[in-house]
N, CA, C and O of each residue as an XYZ file, in Angstrom:
816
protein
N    -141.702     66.817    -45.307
C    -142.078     66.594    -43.908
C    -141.027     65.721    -43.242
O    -140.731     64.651    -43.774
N    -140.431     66.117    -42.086
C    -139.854     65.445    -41.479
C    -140.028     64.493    -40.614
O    -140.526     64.906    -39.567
N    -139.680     62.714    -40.660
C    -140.792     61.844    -40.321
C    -139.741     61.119    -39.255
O    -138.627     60.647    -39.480
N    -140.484     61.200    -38.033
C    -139.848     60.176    -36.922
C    -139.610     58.630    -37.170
O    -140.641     57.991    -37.378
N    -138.339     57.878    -37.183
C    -138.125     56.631    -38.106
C    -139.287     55.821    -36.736
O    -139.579     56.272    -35.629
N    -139.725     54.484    -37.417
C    -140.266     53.661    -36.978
C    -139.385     52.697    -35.285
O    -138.195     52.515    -35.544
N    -139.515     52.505    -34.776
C    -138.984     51.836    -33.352
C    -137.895     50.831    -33.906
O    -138.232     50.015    -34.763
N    -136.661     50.870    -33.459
C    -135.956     50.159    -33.701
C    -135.069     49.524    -32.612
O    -134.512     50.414    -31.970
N    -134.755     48.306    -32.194
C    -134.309     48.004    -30.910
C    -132.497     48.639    -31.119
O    -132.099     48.644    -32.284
N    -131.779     48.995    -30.333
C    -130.345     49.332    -30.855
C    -129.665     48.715    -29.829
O    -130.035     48.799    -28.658
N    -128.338     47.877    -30.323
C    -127.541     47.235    -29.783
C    -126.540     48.947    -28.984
O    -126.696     50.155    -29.164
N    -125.607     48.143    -28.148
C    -124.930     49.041    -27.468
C    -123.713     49.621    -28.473
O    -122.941     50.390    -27.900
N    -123.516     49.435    -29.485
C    -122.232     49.870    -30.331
C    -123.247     50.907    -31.627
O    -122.878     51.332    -32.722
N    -124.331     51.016    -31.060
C    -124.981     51.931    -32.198
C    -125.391     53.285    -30.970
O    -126.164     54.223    -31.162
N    -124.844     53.081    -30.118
C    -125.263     54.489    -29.005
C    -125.341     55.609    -29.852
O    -126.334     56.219    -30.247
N    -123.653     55.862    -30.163
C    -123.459     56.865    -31.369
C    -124.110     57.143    -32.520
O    -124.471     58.285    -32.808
N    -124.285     56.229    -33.177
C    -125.602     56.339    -33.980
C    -126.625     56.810    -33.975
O    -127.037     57.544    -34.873
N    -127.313     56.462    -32.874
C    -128.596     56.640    -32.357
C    -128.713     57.793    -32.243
O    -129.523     58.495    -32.849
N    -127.579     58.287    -31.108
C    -127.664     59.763    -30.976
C    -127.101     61.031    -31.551
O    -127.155     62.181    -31.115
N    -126.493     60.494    -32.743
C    -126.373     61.252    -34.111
C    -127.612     61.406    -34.508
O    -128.163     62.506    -34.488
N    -128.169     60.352    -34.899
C    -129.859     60.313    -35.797
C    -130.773     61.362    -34.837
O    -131.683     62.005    -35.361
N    -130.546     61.461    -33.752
C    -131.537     61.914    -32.830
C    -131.165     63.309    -33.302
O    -131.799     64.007    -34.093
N    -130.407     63.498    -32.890
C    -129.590     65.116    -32.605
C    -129.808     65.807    -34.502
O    -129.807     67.018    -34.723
N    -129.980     64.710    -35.675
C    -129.815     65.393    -36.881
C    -131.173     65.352    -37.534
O    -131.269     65.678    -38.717
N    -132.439     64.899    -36.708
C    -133.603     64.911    -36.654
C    -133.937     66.184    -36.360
O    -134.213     66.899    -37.324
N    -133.998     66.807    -34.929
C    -133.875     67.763    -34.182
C    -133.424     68.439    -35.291
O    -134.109     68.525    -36.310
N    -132.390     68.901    -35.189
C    -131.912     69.971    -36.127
C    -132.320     70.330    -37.200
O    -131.862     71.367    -37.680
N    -133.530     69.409    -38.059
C    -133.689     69.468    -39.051
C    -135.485     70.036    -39.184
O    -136.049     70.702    -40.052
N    -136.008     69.385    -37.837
C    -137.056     69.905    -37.183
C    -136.898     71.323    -36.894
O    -137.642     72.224    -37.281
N    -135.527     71.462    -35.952
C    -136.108     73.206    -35.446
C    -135.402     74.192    -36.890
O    -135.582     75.408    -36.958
N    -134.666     73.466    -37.873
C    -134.847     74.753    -38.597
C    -135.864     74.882    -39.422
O    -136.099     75.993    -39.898
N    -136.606     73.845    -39.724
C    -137.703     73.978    -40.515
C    -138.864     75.108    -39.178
O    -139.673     75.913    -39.640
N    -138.768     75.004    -38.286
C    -139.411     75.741    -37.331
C    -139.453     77.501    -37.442
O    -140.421     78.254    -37.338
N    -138.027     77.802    -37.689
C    -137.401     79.240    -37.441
C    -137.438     78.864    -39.377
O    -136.533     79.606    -39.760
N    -137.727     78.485    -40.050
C    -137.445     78.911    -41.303
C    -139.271     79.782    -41.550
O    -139.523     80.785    -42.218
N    -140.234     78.910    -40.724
C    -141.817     79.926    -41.007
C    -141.022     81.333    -40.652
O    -140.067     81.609    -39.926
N    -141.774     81.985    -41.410
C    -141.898     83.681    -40.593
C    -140.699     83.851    -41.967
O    -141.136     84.498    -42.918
N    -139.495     83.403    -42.082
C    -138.460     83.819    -43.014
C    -139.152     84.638    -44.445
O    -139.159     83.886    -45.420
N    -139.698     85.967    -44.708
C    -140.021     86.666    -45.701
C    -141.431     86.613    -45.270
O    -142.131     86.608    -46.283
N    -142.268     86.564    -44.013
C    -143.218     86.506    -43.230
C    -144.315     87.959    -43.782
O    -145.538     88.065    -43.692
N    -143.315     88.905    -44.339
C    -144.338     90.169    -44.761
C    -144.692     89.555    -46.106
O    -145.884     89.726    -46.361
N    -144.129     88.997    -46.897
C    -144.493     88.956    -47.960
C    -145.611     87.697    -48.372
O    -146.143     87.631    -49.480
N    -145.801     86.929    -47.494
C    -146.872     85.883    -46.966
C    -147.746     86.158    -45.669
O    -147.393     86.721    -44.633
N    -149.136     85.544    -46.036
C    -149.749     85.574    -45.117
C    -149.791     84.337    -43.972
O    -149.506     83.194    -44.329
N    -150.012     84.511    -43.140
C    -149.581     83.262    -41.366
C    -150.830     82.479    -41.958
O    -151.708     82.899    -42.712
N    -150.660     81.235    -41.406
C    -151.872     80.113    -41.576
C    -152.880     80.777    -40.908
O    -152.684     81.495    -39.927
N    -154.077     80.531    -41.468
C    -155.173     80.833    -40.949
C    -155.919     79.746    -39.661
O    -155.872     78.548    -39.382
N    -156.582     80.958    -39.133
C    -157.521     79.861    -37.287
C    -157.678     78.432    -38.376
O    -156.748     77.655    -38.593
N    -158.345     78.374    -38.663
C    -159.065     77.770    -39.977
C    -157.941     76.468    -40.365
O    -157.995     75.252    -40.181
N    -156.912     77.378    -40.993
C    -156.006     75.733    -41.426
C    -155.541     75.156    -40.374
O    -155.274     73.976    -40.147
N    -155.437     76.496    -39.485
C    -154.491     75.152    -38.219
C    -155.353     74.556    -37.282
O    -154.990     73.787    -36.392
N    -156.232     74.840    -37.449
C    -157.609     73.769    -36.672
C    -157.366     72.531    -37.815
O    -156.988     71.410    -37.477
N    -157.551     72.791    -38.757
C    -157.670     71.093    -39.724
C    -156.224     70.594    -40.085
O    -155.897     69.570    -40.685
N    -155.486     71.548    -39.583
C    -153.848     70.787    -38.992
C    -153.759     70.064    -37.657
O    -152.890     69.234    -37.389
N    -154.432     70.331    -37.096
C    -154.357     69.820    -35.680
C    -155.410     68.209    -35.692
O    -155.070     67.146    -35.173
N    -156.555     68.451    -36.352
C    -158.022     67.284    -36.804
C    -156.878     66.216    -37.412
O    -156.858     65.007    -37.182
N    -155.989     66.919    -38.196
C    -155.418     65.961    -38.820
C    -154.354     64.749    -38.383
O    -154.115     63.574    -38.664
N    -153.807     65.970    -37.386
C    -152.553     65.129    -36.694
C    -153.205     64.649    -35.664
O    -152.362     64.205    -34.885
N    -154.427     64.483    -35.187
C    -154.885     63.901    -34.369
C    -155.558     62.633    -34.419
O    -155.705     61.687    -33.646
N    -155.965     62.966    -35.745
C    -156.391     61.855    -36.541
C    -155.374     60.339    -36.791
O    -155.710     59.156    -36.739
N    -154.068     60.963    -37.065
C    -152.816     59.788    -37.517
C    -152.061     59.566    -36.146
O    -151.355     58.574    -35.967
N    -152.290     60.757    -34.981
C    -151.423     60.064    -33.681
C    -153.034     58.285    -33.511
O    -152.930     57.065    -33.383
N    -153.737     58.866    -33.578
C    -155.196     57.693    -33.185
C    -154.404     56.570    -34.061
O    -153.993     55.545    -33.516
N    -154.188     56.857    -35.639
C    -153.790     55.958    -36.211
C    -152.584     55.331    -35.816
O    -152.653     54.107    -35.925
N    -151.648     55.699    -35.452
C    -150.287     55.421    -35.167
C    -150.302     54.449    -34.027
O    -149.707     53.373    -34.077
N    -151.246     55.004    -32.633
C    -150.974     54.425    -31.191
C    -151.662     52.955    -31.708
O    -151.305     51.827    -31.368
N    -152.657     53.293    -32.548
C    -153.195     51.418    -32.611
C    -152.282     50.590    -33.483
O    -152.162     49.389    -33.241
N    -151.653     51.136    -34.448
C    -150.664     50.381    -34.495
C    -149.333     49.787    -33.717
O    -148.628     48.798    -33.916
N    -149.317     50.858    -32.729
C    -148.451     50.492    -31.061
C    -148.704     49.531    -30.766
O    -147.863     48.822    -30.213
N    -150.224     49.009    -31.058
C    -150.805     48.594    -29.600
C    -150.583     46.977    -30.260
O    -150.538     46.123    -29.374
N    -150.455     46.498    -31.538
C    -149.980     45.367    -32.160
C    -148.498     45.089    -31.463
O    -148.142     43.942    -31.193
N    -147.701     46.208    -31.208
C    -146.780     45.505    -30.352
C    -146.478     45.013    -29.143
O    -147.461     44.708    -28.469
N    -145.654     44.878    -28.762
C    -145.157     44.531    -27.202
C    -143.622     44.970    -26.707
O    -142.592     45.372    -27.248
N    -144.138     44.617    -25.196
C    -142.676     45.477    -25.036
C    -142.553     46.949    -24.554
O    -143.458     47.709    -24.210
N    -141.225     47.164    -24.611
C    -140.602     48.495    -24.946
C    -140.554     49.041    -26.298
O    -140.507     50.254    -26.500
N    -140.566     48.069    -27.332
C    -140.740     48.424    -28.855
C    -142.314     49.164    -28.989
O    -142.256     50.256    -29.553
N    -143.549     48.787    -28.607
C    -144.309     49.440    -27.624
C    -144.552     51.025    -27.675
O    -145.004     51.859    -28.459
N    -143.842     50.947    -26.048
C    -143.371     52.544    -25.935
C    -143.039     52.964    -26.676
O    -143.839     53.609    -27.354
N    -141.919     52.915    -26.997
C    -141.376     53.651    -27.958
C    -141.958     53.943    -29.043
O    -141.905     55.123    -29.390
N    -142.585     53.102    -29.785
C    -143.828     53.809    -30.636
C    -144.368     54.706    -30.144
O    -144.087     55.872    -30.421
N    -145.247     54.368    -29.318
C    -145.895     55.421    -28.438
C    -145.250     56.646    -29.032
O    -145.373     57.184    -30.132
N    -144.409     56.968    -27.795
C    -143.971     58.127    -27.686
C    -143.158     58.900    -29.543
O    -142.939     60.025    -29.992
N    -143.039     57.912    -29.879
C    -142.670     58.639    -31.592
C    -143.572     58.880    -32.022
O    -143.481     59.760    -32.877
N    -145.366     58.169    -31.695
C    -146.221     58.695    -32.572
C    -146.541     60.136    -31.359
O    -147.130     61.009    -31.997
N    -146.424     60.376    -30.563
C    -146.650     61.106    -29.882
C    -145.549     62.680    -30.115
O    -145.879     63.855    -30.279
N    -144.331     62.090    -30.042
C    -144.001     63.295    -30.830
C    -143.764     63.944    -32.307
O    -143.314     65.047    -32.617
N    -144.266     62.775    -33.165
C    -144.701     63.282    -34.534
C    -146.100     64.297    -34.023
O    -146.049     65.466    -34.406
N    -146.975     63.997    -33.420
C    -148.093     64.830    -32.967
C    -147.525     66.069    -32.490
O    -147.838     67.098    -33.089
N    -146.730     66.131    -31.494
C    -145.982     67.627    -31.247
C    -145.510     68.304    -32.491
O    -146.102     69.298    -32.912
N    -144.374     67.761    -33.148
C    -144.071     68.278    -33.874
C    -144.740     69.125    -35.093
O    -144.216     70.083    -35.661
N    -146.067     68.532    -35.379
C    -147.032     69.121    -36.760
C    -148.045     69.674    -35.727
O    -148.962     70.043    -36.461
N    -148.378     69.918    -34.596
C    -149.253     70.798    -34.037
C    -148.628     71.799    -33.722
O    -149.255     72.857    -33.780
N    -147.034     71.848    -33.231
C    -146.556     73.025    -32.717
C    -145.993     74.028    -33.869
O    -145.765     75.216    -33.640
N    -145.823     73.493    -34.962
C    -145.249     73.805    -36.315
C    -146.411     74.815    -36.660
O    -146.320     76.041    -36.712
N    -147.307     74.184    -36.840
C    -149.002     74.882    -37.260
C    -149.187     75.964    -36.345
O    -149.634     77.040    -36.741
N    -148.832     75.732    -34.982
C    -149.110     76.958    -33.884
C    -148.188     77.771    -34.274
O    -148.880     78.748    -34.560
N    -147.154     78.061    -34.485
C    -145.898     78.368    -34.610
C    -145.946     79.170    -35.897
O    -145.463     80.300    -35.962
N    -146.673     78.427    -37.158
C    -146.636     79.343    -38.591
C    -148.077     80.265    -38.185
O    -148.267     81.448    -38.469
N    -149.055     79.300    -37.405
C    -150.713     80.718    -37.427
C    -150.132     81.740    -36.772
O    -150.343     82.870    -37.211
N    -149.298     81.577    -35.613
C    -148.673     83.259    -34.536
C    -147.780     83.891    -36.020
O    -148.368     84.723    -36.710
N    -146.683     83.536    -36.331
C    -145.879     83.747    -37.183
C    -145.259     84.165    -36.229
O    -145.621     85.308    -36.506
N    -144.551     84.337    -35.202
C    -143.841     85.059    -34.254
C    -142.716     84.062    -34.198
O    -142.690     82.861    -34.465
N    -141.413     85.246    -33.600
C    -140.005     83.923    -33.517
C    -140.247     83.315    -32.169
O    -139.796     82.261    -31.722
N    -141.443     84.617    -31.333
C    -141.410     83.524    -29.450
C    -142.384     82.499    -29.848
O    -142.849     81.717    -29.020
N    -142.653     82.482    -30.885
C    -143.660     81.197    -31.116
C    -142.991     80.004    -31.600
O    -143.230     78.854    -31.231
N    -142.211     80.340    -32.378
C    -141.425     79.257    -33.151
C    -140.107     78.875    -32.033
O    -139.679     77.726    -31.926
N    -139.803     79.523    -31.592
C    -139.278     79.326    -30.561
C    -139.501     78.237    -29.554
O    -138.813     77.219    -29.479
N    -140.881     78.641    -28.514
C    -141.743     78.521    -27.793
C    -141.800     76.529    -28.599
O    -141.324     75.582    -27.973
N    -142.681     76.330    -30.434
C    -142.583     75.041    -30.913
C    -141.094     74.218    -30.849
O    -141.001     72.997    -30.731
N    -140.069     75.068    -30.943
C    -138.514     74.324    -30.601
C    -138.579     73.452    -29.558
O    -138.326     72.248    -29.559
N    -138.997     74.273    -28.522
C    -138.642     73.796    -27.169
C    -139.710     72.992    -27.099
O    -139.475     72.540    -25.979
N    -140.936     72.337    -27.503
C    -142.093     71.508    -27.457
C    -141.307     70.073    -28.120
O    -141.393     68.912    -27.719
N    -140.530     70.629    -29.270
C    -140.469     69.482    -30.187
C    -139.272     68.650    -29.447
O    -139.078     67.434    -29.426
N    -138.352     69.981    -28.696
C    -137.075     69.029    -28.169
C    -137.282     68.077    -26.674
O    -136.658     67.090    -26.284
N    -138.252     68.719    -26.147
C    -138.818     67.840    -24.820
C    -139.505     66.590    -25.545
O    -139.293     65.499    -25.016
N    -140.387     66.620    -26.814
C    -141.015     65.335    -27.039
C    -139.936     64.571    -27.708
O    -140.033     63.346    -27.636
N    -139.060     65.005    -28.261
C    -137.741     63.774    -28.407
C    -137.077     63.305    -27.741
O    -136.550     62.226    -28.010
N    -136.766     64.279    -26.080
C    -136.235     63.923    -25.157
C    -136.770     62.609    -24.662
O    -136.009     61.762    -24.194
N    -138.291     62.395    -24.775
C    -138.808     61.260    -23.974
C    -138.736     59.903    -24.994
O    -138.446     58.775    -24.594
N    -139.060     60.254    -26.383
C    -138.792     58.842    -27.275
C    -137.374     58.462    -26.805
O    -137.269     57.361    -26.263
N    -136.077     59.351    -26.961
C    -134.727     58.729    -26.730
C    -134.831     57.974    -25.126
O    -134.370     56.851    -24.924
N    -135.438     58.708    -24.167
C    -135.462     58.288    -22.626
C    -135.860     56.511    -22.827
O    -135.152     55.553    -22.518
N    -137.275     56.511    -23.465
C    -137.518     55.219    -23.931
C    -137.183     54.067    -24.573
O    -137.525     52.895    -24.414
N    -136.087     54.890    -25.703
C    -135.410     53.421    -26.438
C    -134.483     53.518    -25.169
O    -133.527     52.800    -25.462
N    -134.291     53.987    -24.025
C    -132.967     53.636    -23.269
C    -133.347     52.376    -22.556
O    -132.449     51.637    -22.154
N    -134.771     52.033    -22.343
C    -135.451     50.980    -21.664
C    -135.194     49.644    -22.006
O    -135.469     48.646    -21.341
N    -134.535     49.721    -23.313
C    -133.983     48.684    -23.984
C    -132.446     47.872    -23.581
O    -131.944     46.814    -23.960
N    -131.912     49.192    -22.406
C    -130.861     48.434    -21.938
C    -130.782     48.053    -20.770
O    -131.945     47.783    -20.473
N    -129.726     47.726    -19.337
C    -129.955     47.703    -18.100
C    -128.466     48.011    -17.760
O    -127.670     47.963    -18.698
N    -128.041     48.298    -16.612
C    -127.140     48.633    -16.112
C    -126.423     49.601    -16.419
O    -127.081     50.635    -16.533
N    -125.201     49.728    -16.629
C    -124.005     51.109    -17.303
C    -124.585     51.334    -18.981
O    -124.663     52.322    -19.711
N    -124.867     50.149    -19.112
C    -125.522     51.189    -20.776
C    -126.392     51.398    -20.807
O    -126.640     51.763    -21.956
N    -127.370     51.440    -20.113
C    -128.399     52.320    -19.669
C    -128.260     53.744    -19.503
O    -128.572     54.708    -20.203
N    -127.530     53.563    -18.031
C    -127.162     54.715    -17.161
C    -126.593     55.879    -18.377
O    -126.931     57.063    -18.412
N    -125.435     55.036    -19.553
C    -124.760     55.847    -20.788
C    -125.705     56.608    -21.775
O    -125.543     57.656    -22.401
N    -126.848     55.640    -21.695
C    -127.715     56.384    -23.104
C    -128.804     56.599    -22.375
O    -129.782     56.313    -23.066
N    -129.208     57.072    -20.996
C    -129.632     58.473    -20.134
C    -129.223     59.217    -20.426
O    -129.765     60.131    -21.047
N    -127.462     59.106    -19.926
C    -126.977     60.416    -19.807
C    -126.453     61.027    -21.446
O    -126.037     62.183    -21.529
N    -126.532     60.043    -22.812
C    -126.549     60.408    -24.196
C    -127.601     61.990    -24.438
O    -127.526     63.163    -24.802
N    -128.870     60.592    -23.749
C    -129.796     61.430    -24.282
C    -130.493     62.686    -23.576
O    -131.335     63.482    -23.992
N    -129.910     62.582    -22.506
C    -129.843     63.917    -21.572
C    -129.239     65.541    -22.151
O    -129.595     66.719    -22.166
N    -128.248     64.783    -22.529
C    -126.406     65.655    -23.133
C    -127.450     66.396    -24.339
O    -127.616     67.615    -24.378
N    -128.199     65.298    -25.429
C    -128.559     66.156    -26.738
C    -129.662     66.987    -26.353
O    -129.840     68.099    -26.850
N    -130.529     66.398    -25.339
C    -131.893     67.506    -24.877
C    -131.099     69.137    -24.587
O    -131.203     70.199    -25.200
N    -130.444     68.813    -23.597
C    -129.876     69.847    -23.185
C    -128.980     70.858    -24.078
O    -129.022     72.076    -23.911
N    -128.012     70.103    -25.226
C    -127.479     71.096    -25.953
C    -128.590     71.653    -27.152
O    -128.324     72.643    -27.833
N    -129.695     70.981    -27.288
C    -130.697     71.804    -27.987
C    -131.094     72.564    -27.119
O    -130.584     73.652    -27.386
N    -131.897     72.684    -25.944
C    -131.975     73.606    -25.263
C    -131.440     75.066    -25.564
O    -132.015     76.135    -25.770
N    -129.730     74.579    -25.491
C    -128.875     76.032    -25.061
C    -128.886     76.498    -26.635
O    -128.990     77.703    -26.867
N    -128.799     75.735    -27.524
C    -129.229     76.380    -28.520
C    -130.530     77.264    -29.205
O    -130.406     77.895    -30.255
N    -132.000     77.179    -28.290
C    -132.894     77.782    -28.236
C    -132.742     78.918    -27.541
O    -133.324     79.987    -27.727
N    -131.728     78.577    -26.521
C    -132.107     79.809    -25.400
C    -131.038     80.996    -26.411
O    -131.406     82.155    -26.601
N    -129.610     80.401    -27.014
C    -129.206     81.506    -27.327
C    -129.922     82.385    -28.887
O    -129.429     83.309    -29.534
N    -131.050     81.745    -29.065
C    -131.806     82.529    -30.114
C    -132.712     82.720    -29.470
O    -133.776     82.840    -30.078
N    -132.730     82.833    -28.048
C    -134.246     83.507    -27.388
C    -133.268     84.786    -27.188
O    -133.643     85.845    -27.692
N    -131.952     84.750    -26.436
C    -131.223     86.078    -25.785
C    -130.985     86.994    -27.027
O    -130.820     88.176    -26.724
N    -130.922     86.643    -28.645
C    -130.801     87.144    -29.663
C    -129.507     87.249    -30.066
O    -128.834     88.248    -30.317
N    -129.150     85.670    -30.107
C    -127.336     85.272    -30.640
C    -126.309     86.762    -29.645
O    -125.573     87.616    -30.139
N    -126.565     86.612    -28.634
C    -125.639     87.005    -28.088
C    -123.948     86.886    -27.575
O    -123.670     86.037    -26.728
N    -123.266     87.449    -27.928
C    -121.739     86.258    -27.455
C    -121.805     85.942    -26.032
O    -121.587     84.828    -25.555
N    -122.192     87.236    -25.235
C    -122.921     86.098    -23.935
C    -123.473     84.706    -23.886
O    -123.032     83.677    -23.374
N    -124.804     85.024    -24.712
C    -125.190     83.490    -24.967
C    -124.765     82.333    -25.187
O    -124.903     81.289    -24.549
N    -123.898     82.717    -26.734
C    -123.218     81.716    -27.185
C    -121.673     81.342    -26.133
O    -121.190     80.210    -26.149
N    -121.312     82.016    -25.627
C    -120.319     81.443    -24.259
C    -121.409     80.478    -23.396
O    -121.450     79.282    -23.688
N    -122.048     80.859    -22.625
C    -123.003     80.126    -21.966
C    -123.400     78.816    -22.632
O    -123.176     77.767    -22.028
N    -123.951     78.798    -23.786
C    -124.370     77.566    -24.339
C    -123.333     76.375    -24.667
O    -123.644     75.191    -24.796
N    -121.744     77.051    -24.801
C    -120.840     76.421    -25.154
C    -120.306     75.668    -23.971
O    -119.842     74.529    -24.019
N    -120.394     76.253    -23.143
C    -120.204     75.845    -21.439
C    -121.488     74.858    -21.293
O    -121.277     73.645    -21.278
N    -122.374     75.190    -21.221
C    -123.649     73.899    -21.216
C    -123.267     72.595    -22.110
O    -123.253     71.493    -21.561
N    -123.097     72.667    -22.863
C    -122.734     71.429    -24.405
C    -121.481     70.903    -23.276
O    -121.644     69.835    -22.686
N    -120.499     71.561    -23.086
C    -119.458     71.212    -22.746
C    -119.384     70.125    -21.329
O    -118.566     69.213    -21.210
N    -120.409     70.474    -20.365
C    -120.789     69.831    -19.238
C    -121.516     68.643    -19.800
O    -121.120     67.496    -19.597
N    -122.371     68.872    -20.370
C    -123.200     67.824    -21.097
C    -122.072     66.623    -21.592
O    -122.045     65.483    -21.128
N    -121.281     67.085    -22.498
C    -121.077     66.180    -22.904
C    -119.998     65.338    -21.638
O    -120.216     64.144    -21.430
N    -119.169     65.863    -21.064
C    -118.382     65.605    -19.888
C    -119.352     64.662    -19.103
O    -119.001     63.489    -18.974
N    -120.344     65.002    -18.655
C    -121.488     64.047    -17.889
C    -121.311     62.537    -18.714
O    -120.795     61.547    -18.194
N    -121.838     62.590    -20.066
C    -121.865     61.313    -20.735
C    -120.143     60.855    -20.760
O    -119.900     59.699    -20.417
N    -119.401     61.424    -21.015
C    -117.875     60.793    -20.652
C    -117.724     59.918    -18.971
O    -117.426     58.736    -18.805
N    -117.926     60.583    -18.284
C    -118.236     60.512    -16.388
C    -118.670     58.736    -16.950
O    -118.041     57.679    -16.912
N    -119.874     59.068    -17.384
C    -120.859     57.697    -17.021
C    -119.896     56.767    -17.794
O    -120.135     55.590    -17.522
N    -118.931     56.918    -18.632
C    -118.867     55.890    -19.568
C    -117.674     54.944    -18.852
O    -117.177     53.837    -19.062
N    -117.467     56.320    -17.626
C    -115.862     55.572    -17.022
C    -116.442     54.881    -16.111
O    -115.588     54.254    -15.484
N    -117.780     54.638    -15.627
C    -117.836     54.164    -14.241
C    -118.067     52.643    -15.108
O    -118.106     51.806    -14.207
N    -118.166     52.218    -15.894
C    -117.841     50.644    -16.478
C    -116.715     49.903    -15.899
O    -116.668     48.688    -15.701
N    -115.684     50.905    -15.615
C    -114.523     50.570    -15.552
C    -114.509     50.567    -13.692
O    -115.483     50.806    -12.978
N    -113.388     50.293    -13.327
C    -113.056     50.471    -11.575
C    -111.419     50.749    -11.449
O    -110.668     50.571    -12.408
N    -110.973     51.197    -10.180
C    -109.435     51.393     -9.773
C    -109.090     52.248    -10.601
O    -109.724     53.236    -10.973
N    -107.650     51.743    -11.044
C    -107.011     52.953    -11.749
C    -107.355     53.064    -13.239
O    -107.088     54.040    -13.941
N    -107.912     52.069    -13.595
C    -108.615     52.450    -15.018
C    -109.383     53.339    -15.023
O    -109.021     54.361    -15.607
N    -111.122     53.309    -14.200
C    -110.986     54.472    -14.009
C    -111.183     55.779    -13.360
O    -112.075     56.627    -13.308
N    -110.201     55.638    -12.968
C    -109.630     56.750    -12.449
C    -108.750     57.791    -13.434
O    -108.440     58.981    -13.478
N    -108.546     56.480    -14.237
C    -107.583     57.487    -15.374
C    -108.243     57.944    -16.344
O    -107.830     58.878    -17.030
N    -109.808     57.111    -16.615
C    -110.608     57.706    -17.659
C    -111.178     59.025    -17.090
O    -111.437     59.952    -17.858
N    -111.388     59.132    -15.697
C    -112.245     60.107    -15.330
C    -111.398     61.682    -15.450
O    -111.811     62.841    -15.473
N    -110.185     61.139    -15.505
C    -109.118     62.142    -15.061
C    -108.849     62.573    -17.064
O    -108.688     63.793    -17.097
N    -108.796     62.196    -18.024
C    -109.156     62.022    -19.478
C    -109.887     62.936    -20.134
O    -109.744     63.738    -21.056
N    -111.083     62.413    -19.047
C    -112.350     63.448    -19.591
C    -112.487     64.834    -19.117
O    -113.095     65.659    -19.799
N    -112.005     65.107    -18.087
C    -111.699     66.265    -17.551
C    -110.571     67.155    -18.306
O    -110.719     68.356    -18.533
N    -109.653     66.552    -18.591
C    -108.632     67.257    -19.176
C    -109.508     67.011    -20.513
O    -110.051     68.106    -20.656
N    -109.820     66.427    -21.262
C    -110.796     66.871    -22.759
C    -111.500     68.249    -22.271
O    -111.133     69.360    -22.653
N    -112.763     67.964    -21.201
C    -113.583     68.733    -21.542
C    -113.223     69.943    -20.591
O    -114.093     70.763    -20.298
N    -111.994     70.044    -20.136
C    -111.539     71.054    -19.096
C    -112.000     71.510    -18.106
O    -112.063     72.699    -17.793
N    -112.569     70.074    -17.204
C    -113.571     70.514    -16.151
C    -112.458     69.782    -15.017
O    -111.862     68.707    -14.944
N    -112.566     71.134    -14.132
C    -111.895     70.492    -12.793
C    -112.617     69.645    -11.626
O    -111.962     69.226    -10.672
């Protein structure tokens, strides 16, 4: 089972970090997602039955989880919150996702699981103020979004269309979080970072 780590406050030199861990969470979530159904004839889909006492269950430990939130304070807090909240997405949409056995289902749980990580990362951002804030918004904006384009190009059915499109999305994404990182700076510094990131990410 793949388990959302506990609230951790993060200094500004662990951005990268953070949003490595985030992004290799995710990934590890949606393939366990698209791995149900894999030899799907030769197994039968969860039954009404288990995924009702999959759902009793995870409803049971989000109850457990938020009261342990509620011992904290803060933004450390939230952020619980919302991790016990998307551990709850994640094992209800999983369960929905194996009873359909369908890929628009598992699919359909991708995109559940990557919006409820979107909001835990939104939240540890509460932890900063000003430009590193504004940076690990736009971090955690960049990874929502390149999961996204990675759902959509297994909704279009790995198309090279797709995969152009998605590569162009990632690519803006990440250019956005470059943008924010120059406005720290002013004058010709940057001006020269902004001009940097453009020539990296080849955006005019």
């Amino acid at each position: 089972m793949v388990r959302i780590v506990p609230p951790v406050r993060p200094a500004p030199r662990e951005w990268n970090i953070m949003r490595n861990a985030h992004s290799a969470l995710y990934s590890a979530v949606l393939a366990g997602i698209l791995a149900i159904g894999i030899g799907s004839a030769a197994q039968a889909a969860m039954s009404e039955a288990q995924y009702d006492a999959a759902v009793k269950a995870a409803d049971a430990r989000l109850k457990t989880d938020k009261e342990r939130c509620s011992t904290m304070s803060g933004n450390a807090e939230d952020v619980c919150k919302a991790q016990a909240e998307a551990e709850h997405t994640r094992v209800t949409e999983q369960a929905k996702a194996e009873m359909k056995g369908t890929s628009k289902a598992r699919l359909e749980a991708a995109e559940e699981v990557a919006e409820a990580n979107y909001k835990v990362a939104k939240e540890r951002c509460d932890d900063f103020s000003g430009d590193p804030k504004d940076i690990c918004l736009k971090e955690a904006k960049a990874t929502y979004e390149k999961q996204k384009a990675d759902i959509t190009v297994l909704e279009k059915g790995n198309t090279a269309d797709a995969r152009k499109d998605a590569r162009e999305t990632k690519r803006d994404a990440d250019f956005e979080v470059a943008k924010a990182k120059c406005d720290q700076f002013s004058g010709d510094v940057k001006d020269k970072c902004v001009k940097d990131a453009k020539a990296t990410y080849k955006v005019e």
